[in-house]
C-alpha positions in Angstrom: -89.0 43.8 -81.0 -86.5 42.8 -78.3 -86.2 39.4 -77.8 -86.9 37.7 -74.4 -85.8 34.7 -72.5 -88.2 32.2 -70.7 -87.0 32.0 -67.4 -89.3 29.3 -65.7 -93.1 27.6 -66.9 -95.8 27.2 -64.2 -98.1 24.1 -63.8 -100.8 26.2 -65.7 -98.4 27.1 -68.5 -98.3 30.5 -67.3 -94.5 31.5 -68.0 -92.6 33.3 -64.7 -89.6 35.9 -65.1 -90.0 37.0 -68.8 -88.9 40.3 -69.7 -86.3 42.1 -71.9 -83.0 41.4 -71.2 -80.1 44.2 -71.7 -77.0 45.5 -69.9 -73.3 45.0 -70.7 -70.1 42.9 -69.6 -67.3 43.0 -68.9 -64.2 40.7 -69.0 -61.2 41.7 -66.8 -57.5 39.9 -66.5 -57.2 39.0 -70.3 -54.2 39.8 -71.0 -53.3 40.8 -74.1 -50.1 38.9 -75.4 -51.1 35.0 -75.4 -48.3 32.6 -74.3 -48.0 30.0 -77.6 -46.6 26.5 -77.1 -46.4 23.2 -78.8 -45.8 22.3 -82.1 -47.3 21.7 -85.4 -47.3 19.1 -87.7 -45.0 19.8 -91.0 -44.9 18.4 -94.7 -43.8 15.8 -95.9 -43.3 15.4 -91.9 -41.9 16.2 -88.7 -42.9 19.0 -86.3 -42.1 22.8 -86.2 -41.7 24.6 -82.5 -44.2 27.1 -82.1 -42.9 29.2 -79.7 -40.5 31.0 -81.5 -38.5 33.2 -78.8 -35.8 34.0 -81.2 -37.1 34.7 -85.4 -34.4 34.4 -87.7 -34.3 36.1 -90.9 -36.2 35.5 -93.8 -34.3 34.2 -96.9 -34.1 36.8 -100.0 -32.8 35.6 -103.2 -31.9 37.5 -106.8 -33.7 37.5 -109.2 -33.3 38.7 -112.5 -35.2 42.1 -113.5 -38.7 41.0 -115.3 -38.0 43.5 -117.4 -35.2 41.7 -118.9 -36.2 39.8 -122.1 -33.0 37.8 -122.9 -29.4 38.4 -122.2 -26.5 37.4 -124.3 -22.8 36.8 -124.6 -20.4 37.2 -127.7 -17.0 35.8 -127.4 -14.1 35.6 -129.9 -10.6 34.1 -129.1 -7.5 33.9 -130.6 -7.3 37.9 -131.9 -3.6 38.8 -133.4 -2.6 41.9 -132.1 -2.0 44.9 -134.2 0.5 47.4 -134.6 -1.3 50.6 -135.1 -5.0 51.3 -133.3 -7.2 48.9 -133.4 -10.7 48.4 -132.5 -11.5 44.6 -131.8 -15.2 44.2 -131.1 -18.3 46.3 -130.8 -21.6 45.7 -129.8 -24.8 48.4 -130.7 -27.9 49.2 -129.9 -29.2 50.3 -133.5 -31.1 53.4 -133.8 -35.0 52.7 -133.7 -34.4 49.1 -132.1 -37.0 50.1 -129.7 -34.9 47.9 -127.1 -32.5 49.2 -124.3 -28.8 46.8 -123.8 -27.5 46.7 -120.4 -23.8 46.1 -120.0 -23.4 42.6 -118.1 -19.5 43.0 -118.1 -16.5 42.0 -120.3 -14.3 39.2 -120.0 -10.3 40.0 -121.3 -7.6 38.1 -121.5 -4.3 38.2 -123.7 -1.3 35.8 -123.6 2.4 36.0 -125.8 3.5 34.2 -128.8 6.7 35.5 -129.0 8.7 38.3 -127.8 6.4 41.2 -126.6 7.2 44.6 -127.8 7.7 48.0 -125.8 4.7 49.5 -127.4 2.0 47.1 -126.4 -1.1 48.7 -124.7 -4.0 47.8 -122.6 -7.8 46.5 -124.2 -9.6 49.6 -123.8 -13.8 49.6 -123.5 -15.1 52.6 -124.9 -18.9 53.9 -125.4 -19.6 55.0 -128.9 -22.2 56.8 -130.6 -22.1 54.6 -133.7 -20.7 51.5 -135.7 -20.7 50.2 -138.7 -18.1 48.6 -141.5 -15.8 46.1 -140.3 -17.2 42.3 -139.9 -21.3 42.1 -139.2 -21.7 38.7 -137.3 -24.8 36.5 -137.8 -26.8 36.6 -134.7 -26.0 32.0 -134.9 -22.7 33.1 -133.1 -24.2 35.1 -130.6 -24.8 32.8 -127.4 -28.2 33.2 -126.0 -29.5 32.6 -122.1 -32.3 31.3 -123.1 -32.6 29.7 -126.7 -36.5 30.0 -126.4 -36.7 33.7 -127.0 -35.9 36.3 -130.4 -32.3 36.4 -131.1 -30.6 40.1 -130.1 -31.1 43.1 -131.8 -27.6 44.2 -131.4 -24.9 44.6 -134.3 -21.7 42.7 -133.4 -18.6 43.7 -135.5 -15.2 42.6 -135.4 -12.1 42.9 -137.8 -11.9 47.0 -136.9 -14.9 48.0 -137.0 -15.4 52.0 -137.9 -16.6 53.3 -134.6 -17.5 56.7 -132.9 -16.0 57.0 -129.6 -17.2 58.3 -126.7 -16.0 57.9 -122.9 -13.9 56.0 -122.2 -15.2 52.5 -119.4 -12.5 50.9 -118.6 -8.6 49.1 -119.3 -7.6 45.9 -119.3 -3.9 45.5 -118.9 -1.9 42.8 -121.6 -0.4 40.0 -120.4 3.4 40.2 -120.4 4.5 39.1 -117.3 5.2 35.3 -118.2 7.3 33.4 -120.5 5.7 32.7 -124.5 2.7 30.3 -123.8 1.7 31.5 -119.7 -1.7 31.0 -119.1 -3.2 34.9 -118.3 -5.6 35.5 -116.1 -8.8 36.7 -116.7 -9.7 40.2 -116.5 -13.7 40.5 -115.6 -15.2 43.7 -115.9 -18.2 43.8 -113.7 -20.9 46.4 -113.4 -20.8 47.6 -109.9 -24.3 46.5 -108.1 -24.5 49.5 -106.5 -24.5 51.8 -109.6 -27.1 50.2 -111.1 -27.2 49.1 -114.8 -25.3 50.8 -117.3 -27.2 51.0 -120.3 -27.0 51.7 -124.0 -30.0 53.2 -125.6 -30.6 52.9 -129.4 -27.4 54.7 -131.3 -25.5 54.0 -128.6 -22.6 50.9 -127.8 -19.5 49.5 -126.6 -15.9 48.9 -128.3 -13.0 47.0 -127.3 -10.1 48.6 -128.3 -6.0 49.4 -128.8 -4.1 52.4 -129.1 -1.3 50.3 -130.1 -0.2 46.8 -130.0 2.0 44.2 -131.4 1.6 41.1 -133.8 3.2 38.6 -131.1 -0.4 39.2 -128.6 -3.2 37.1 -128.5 -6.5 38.5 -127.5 -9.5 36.7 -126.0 -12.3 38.7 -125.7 -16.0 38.5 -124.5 -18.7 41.0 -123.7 -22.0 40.1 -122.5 -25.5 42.0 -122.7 -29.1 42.0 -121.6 -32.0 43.8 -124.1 -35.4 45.5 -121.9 
């Protein structure tokens, strides 16, 4: 039933100009784009302009990958250098861990104790397709991100560990530019953003290495590691 409006009521309460009502309107010169102005009230307080006539850009911040369940950093300092080859440190991902490492980047350094010999040669990161003798460390002397969360699955090794090498990732040159004693600088080895993580899947790792070296080098070396 349409619905009706009572227009006016007569003295004998007879009702005048009732009927159905219908049609349609219209509303012209609404423009479509509102003008804003003013301000609004902000927490804890003062106001914010409303008209903005200029945005700027939202902040974005990094944040670590939530698939990332801890990350982790080994570090030994003070290594004698050796004569003959010479693998320093290695880090694996064990076969059947059920984890993937991501390489965070290594952190080299080397200074002289005495007079440096001709055939001294550069820390060399390797991938390697297994690990094992040498030195197991306890995971105590592995440093942690977060302290909270399950120590790392990954087998440290040091004191030349027997290792299967793959490619080759990098050199880091020795120090032997400075008199016995120099502080070195630092050699970080980064993982390019760009590239995206580099990753070692179970039965896979990294070594820090020499082809050569003498007894009068001190290495300090680091490497650090996140598990998904």
């Amino acid at each position: 039933m349409p619905e009706q409006i009572v227009g006016a009521v007569n003295p004998d309460g007879s009702l005048i100009g009732t009927g159905p009502i219908s049609g349609t309107v219209s509303v012209s010169n609404f423009p479509a784009t509102q003008p804003v102005s003013g301000t609004v009230t902000t927490v804890p307080s003062g106001t914010q302009n409303v008209n903005v006539t200029t945005p700027t850009s939202l902040a974005t911040y990094d944040v670590a990958s939530p698939s990332i369940l801890n990350s982790f950093v080994y570090s030994q300092a003070e290594q004698t250098g050796v004569l003959a080859a010479n693998t320093f440190l290695s880090v694996f991902n064990p076969v059947g861990s059920g984890k993937i490492l991501a390489f965070g980047g290594a952190f080299i350094s080397s200074y002289v104790v005495g007079d440096i010999a001709a055939t001294v040669e550069s820390m060399r990161g390797f991938r390697v397709t297994a690990a094992s003798a040498g030195t197991l460390i306890t995971n105590s002397t592995i440093c942690q991100f977060d302290n909270t969360k399950p120590a790392s699955i990954a087998e440290v090794r040091v004191n030349n560990p027997t290792v299967t090498l793959d490619d080759a990732i990098f050199n880091s040159p020795p120090f032997i530019g400075g008199a016995k004693g120099s502080i070195p600088i630092v050699h970080q080895v980064p993982v390019p953003p760009a590239l995206g993580p580099f990753l070692f899947r179970p039965g896979e790792g990294i070594a820090l290495r020499t082809n050569a070296g003498d007894v009068d080098t001190r290495w300090n070396l680091s490497v650090a590691w996140s598990e998904m």
